[in-house]
N, C-alpha and C positions, 0 to 999 in steps of 0.2 A: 766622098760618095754618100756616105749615111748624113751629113749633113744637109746634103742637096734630095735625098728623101724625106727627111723633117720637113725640108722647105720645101717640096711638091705637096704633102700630106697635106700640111696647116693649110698649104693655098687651098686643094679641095672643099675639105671641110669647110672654107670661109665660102666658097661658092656656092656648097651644099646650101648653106642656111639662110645666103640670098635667096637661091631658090622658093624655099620651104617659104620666108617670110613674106616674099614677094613685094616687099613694101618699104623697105627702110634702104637707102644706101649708106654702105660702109666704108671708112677710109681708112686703106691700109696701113699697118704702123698704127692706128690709134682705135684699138679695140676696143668693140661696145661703145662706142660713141659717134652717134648718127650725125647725119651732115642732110638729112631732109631737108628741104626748101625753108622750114618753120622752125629747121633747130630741133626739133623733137623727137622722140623715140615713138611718136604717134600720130595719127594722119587724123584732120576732123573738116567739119564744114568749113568752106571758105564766109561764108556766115549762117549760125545757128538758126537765125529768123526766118529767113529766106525761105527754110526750109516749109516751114507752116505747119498745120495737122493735116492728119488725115481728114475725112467727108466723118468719120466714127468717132474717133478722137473730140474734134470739135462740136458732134452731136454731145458726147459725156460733157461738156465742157460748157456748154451752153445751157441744157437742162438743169446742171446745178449749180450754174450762177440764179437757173430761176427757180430755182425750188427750195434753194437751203437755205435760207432767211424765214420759209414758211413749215421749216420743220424747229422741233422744240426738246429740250431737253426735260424729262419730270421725275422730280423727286418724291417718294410717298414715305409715310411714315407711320407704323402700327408699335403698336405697346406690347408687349409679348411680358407676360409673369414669367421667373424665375424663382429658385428657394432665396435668391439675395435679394429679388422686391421685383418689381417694374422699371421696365427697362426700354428704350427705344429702338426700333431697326427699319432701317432704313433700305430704300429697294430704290433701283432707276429703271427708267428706260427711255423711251421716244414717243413723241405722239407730232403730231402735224394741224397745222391752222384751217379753218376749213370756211370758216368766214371773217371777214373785215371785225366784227366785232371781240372776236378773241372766242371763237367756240374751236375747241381743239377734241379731233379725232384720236382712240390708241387703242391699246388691249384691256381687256377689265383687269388683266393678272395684272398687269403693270402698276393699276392702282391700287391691287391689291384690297380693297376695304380699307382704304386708309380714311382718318381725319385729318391729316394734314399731307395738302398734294400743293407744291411750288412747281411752278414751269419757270425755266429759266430759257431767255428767246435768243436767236442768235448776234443780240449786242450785249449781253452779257445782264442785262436787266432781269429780275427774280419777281416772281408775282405770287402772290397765291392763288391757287384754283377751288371750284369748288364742282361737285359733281350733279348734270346735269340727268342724266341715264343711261341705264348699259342694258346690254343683251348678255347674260352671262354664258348661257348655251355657245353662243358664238363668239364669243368672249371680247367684246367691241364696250365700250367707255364709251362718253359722251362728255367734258369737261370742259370751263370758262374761266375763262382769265378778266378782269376788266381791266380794261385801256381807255387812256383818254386818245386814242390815236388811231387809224384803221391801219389794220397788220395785212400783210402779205399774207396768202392763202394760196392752196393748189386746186387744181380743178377735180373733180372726180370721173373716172373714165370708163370705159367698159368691162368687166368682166366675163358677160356671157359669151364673149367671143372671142377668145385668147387662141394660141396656134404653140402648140409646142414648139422650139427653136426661135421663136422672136424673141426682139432682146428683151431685156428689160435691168431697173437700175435700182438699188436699195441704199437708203441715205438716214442713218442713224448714229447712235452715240453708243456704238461697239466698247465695252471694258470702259466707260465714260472717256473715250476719243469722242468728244462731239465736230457732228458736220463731216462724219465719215463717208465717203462716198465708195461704190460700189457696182461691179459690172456682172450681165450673164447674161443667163437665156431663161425661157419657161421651158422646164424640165419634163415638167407631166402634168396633168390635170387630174381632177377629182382623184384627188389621194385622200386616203383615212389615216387620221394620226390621233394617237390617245397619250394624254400629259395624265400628268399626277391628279389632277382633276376634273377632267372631261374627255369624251369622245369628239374630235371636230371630225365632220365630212367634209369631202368639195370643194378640200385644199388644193393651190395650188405650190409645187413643186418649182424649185427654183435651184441654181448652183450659184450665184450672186451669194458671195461669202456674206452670211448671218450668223452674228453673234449675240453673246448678251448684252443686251444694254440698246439692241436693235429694236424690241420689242417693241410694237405699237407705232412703227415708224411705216414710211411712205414707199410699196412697192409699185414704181413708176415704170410707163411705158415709153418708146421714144420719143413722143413728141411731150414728155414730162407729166401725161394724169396719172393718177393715181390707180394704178389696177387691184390693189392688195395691199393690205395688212403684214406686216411683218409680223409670224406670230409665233414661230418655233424651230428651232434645229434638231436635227438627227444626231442624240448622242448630250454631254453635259458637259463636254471639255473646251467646246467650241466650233466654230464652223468644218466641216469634213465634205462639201460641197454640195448638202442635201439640206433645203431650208426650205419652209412650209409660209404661206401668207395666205391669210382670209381673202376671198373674192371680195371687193368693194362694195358686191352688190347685196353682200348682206345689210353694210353698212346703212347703205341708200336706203333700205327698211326701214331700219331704227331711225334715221334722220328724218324718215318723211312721216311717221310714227307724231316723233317730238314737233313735226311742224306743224301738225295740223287737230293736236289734239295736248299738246304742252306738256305733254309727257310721255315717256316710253312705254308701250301698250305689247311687248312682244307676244305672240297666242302661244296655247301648250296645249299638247294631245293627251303626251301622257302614255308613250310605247315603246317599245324598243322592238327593233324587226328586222329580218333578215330575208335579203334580194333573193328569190329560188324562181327558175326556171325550165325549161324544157327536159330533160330525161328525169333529171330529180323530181320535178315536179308533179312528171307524172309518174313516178314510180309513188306520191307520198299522194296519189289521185285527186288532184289540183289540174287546174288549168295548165296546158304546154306552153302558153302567152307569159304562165308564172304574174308573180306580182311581189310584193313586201308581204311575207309572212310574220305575224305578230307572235314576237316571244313573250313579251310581258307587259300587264297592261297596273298601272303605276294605280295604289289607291287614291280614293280623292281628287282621280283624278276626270276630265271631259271623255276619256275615252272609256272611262267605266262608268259616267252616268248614261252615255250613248249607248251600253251594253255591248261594246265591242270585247273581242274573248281573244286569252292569251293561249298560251300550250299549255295541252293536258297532261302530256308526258314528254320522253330525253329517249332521242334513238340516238347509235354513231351511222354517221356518214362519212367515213375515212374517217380522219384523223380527228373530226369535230363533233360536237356534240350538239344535236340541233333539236331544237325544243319542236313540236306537233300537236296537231290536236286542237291552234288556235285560226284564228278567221286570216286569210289573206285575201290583203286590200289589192287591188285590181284596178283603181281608177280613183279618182279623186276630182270630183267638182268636173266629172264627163272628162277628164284626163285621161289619158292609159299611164298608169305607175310603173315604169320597167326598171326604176332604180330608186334610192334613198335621194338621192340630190332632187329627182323629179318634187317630189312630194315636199322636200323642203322650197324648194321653189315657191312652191304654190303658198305655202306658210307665211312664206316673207311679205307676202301682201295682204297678210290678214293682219286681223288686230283677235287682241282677245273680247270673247264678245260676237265674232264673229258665227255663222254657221258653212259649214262643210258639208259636202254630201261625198261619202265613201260606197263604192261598189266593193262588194266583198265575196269571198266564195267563203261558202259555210256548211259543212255537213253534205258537198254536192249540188247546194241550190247555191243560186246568186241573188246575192239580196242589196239593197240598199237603205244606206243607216244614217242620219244627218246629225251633226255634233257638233254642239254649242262649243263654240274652244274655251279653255282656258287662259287664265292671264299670269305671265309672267310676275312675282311680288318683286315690287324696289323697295330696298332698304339701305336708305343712306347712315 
């Protein structure tokens, strides 16, 4: 009797686990060892091929057979003193081909100031570069390789009209994995983000893992142009799903800058300001429309030979501390200025050199001031 309950039990339990697995048969007497169609202890396509990609899959798949050939690998190199002498150090990142002749696109940090920048391309050929002009504000390079051969290039594509949730694909040399490829969405628009050495506006926000060594590389749209700059992540340990890229269309400034005047011309105002509007605004008796309040206006610079005024004094407003007392701008070249990006906008199409005209409220009148811009200095 107890053996004939052993032997009800085990049969159970043997049928429990057909159950549960739903997938393998088992022959009794030789446990644990499947007798599937295939021999196997596991079930797979009748063929792997067959199956194809998805309509997304083979979008990834097709954009960086056409794009990673026109992304590049760059090496920079600066001299740094120590008490034991001089010394070399070396930084990488990414940058991208942007025409036939070897003019390559990146970040200025990525070249750092260097005198010795190599690009190395995706057949493993090494060149040296040499620097053509940057926008350091917006932190974009301008850099050439010469070739005796026309390189693969990408297209440049729209920025002003991006849509949070489209996808979008980032294709760089993460930790020097060159030709890494990468997936996401636009996360957010006009994000402010401040690195060890600059404020950037009018980032855009991406979850498309960025790492080091992405910098200065190609953030692309589905049909593969270029929308963005790879230009920074949230945090120093690596990707955590929050990665920042320049609109392209800063770029398209500087390019059309160097095309039609052979060198980089970026303007300078020479201010820092802060967006106030309605109840603040008029609590600090300013316009309800609000505009860019001028906290500080930089010496030597267009916007203090224009006579434009910063704050006279520091109130708290919660928890920050907001300078008063200076002109806020209102309009720019008959614009209405309702944000920082507005007004950068309008920038990108100047050169220096140029004139502006600023509507400004000042003391309760509204006046209008016109200011010769500024010119960014290049120093190679």
């Amino acid at each position: 009797m107890r053996v004939l309950r052993t032997f009800l039990l085990a049969a159970l339990m043997a049928a429990g686990f057909v159950y549960v697995t739903g997938v393998a048969q088992w022959d009794v007497g030789k446990v644990l060892r499947p007798v599937s169609s295939a021999g196997r202890m596991w079930t797979e396509p009748a063929s792997a091929a067959s199956a194809g990609f998805s309509a997304d899959e083979q979008n990834n798949i097709d954009i960086y057979k056409t794009t990673r050939d026109a992304t590049v690998f760059i090496t920079s190199t600066v001299y740094a003193r120590s008490f034991f002498g001089v010394f070399p150090e070396k930084g990488t990142g990414t940058g991208f081909v942007i025409s036939p002749d070897g003019k390559i696109l990146t970040n200025n940090h990525v070249t750092g100031g260097s005198k010795e920048l190599t690009v190395t391309l995706s057949d493993k050929k090494i060149y040296k570069a040499r620097m053509l002009g940057y926008d350091k504000k917006n932190d974009i390079a301008l850099i050439k390789i010469d070739v005796d051969r026309k390189l693969p290039t990408l297209r440049l594509g729209d920025s002003d009209h991006l849509v949070v949730g489209q996808k979008v694909l980032a294709i760089g040399n993460p930790f020097q994995f060159e030709g890494t490829l990468t997936t996401g969405i636009v996360s957010s628009l006009d994000r402010t983000i401040e690195t060890e050495e600059r404020k950037l506006d009018g980032m855009i926000q991406t979850d498309a893992a960025i790492n080091p060594g992405n910098s200065g590389g190609p953030l692309l749209d589905s049909h593969g142009n270029v929308i963005g700059i790879n230009t920074a992540i949230y945090g120093s340990q690596g990707s955590v799903g929050i990665g920042f890229a320049l609109p392209i269309s800063r770029a398209k400034a500087m390019l059309e800058d160097y095309q039609t005047r052979g060198k980089v011309s970026r303007p300078s105002l020479g201010v820092s300001t802060v967006h106030i509007a309605g109840d603040l605004a008029e609590m600090l008796k300013l316009p309800a429309s609000g505009g860019l309040l001028i906290q500080q206006v930089e010496r030597g610079s267009a916007a203090e030979a224009a006579g434009l005024q910063g704050a006279t004094r520091v109130v708290i407003v919660g928890n920050y501390q907001l300078g008063i007392g200076g002109d806020l701008i209102i309009a720019a070249d008959g614009q209405p200025i309702d944000d920082k990006e507005g007004i950068k906008r309008l920038m990108d199409k100047k050169h220096g050199g140029d004139i502006m005209e600023f509507t400004i409220s000042r003391n309760g009148r509204t006046e209008k001031v016109k200011v010769k811009l500024g010119e960014e200095p290049q120093q190679f």
